[in-house]
N, C-alpha and C positions, 0 to 999 in steps of 0.2 A: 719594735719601739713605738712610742706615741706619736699617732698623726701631728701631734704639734711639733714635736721634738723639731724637726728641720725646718719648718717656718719661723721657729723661736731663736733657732743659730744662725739662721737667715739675716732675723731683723736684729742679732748680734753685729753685726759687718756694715747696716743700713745706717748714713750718715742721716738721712732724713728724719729718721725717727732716733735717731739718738740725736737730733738736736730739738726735737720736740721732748724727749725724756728726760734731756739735761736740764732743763728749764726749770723741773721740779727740785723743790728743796731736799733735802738732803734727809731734812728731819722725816720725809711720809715715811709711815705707815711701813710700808711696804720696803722701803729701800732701807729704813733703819733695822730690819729684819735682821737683814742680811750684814749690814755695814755698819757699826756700830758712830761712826765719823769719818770725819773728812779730815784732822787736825792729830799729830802726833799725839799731843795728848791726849786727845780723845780715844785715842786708841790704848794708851798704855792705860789711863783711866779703866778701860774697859778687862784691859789683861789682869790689873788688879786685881779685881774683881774675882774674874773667874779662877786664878790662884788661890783666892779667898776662900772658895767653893771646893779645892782640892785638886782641881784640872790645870792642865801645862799649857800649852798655849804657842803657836807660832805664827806670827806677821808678815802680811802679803799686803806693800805698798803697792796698790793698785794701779797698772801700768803696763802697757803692750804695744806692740808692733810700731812702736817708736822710729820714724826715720828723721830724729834731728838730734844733733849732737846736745848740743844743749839740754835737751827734755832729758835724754839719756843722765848727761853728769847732774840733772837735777833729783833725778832719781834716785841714783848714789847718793848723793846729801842729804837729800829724804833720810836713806837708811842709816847712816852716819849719825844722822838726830836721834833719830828711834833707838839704835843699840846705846849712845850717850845716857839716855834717860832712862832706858831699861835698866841698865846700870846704876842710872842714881836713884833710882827707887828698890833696890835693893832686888830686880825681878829675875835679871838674867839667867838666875840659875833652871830660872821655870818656864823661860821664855824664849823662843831660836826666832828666827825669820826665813823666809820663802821668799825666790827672788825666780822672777821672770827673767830670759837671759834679753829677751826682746825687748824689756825694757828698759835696758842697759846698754844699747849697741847693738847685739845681735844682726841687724836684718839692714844695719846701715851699709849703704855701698862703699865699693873703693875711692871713690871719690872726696870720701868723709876724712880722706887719709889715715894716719894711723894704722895701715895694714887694713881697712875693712872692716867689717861688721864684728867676726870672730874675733877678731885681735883686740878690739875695744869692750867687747861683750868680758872675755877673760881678764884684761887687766881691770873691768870695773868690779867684777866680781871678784877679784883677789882682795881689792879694799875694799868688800864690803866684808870679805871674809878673815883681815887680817883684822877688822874694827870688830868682827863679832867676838874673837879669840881673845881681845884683849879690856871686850865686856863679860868672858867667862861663859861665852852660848859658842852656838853654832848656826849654822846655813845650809838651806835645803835649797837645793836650783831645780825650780818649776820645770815639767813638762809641759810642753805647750803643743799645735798642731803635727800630723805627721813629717809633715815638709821639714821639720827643725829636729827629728829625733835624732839621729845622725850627731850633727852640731853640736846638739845640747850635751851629748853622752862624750865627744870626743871632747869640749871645755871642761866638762866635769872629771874625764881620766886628766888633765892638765891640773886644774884646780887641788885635786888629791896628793899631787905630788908633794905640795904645801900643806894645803890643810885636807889630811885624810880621814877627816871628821865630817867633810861634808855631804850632808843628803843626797840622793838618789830619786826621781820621781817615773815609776813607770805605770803605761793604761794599758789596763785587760784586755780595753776592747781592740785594741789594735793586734792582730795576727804575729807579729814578729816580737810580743813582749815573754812569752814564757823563757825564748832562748836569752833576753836579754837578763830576764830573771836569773839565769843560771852563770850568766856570766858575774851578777852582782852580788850573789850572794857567796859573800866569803868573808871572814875575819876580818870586824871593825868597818863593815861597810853597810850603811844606813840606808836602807830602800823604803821608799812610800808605795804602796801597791792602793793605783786606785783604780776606779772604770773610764773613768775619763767623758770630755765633754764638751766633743769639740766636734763638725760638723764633716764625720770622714770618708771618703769614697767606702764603698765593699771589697774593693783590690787590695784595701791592705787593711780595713778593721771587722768585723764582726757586724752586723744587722741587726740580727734577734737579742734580744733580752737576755735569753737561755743561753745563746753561744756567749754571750758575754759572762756570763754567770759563770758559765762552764770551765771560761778562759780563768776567771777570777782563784777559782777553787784550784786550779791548776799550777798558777800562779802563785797563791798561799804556800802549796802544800811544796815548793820550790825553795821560798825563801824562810819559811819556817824549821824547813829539815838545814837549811843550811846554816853558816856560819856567821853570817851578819844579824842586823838589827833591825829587823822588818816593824817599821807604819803601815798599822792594817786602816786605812780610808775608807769606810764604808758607813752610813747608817742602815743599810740591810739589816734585817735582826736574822738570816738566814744564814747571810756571810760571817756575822759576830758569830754566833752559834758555833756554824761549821769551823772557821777560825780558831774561836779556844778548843775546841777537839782535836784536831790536829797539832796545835801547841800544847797539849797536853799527852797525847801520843808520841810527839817529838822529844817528850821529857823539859819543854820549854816552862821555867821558872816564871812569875809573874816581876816583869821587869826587866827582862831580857824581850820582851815587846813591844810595842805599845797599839793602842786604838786610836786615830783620828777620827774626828766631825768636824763639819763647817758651825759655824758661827748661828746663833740661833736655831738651827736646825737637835731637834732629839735632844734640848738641855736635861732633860730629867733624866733620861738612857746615861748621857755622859755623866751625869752626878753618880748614877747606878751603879754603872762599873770600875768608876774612881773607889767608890764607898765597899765596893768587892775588891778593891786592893789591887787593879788593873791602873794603869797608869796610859792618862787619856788625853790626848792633843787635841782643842781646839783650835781650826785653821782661821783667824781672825785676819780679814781685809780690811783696808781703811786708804783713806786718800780720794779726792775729786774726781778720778778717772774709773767710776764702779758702773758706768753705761752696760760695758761687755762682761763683766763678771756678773751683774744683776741678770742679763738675758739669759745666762747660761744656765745659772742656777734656777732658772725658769724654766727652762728647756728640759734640766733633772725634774723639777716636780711641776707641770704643767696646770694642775688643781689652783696655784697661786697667781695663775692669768688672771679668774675674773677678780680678784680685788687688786691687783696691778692697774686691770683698764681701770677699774672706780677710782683708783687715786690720779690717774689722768682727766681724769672730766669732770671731779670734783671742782667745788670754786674756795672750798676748806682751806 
């Protein structure tokens, strides 16, 4: 992996410099890249858009490791706004959301009452999942670091029970995802397969590039053969390649798929294979809390450091 990779998930976690990078507006250069706004409509604004274009789209109110109750239920109402408006601009059909569980409860103590973290993590994500059903989408619940895979998979078999529509998010790079793959993939169950990007010991992810790669293709060729709904998350053009060959060996239809990207990242890729009759999710973030999703996605393409440091020492 890139010498930068772990000093960039580093200064992910560093209060210091994320309070020297909050500073900047919202609008640089650099962070509009990535993050279309800060403001719900600014973000549905932007999902417009790319429906416009042929592309589907799913929203991540930008939001983590939350330990206060209050942030938490504000989050919720963030996403309670965003499903309201997706729905009144006529989007929902093309439009799902992505939900951190950590931004929600997840990681609050017993203390916070309520049962804990888990118990408020699942009841906030049932109302955001019974608000997206009755905007006519659905919900994917984010994977986040290895400490929460466990968690996140047992609220999600809870979640299903109700709405069995909702997403699945699993990373290559971590050792223990092929068997989860094979546990997920089965009839009417929606898995994201991505590499992931988060800063993880060797005792339980993968190191090298190649082993991740490895892991990736192993992964596909899992939940492709199988009976679910696989989100392939990659802008590799090695993994898309390999990808539609094996869904094409698998006798997999286009549209019994799909392809994920982030947000500015490969627009022209994503129009490509929309326009080849693939059916393409953009992963669109938005909200005031984009410190730690910006670092990470820095951490993925490290090239995007030196105009990051120019927008901090600029006086523009």
């Amino acid at each position: 992996m890139s010498l930068l990779r772990q000093p960039l998930l580093l200064l992910a976690r560093s209060e210091q410099v994320k309070k020297l990078v909050t500073t900047m507006p919202v609008s640089s250069a650099v962070v509009a890249s990535y993050v279309p706004g800060e403001s719900t409509e600014e973000a549905v604004d932007a999902t417009a858009a790319l429906v416009d274009d042929g592309l589907t789209v799913t929203l991540d109110h930008l939001g983590e490791d939350t330990l206060d109750i209050d942030q938490a239920n504000a989050t919720v109402a963030a996403y309670l706004e965003l499903l309201d408006q997706l729905a009144a601009r006529g989007l929902a059909r093309k439009a799902e959301v992505s939900v951190k569980l950590s931004a929600i409860g997840q990681a609050l103590p017993e203390s916070a009452g309520h049962g804990g973290g888990e118990k408020i993590a699942l009841e906030n994500a049932r109302a955001i999942c019974r608000a997206a059903r009755n905007a006519g989408t659905t919900v994917t619940i984010d994977m986040e670091d290895h400490t929460t895979t466990d968690s996140t998979l047992s609220i999600l078999t809870e979640l299903r029970q109700d709405f069995p529509e909702t997403g699945a998010v699993v990373q290559a790079y971590l050792k223990r995802t092929e068997e989860d793959c094979r546990r997920l993939a089965i009839q009417g169950s929606r898995v994201r397969l991505c590499k992931g990007a988060y800063n993880e010991p060797e005792e339980v992810a993968f190191q090298d590039k190649l082993e991740v790669d490895k892991s990736y293709v192993r992964c596909l060729k899992v939940l492709l053969r199988g009976g679910g709904y696989p989100m392939i998350a990659t802008h590799d053009p090695r993994m898309i390649a390999i990808a539609s060959s094996i869904a094409a060996d698998a006798g997999r239809e286009k549209g019994t798929y799909e392809f994920q990207m982030l947000f500015g990242i490969r627009p022209a890729e994503q129009k490509r294979l929309a326009a080849a009759g693939e059916t393409v999710r953009v992963y669109l973030p938005y909200g005031q809390e984009w410190y730690g999703y910006l670092m990470r996605r820095l951490a993925e393409r490290p090239q995007n450091l030196s105009f990051f440091v120019k927008s901090l020492v600029s006086k523009k």
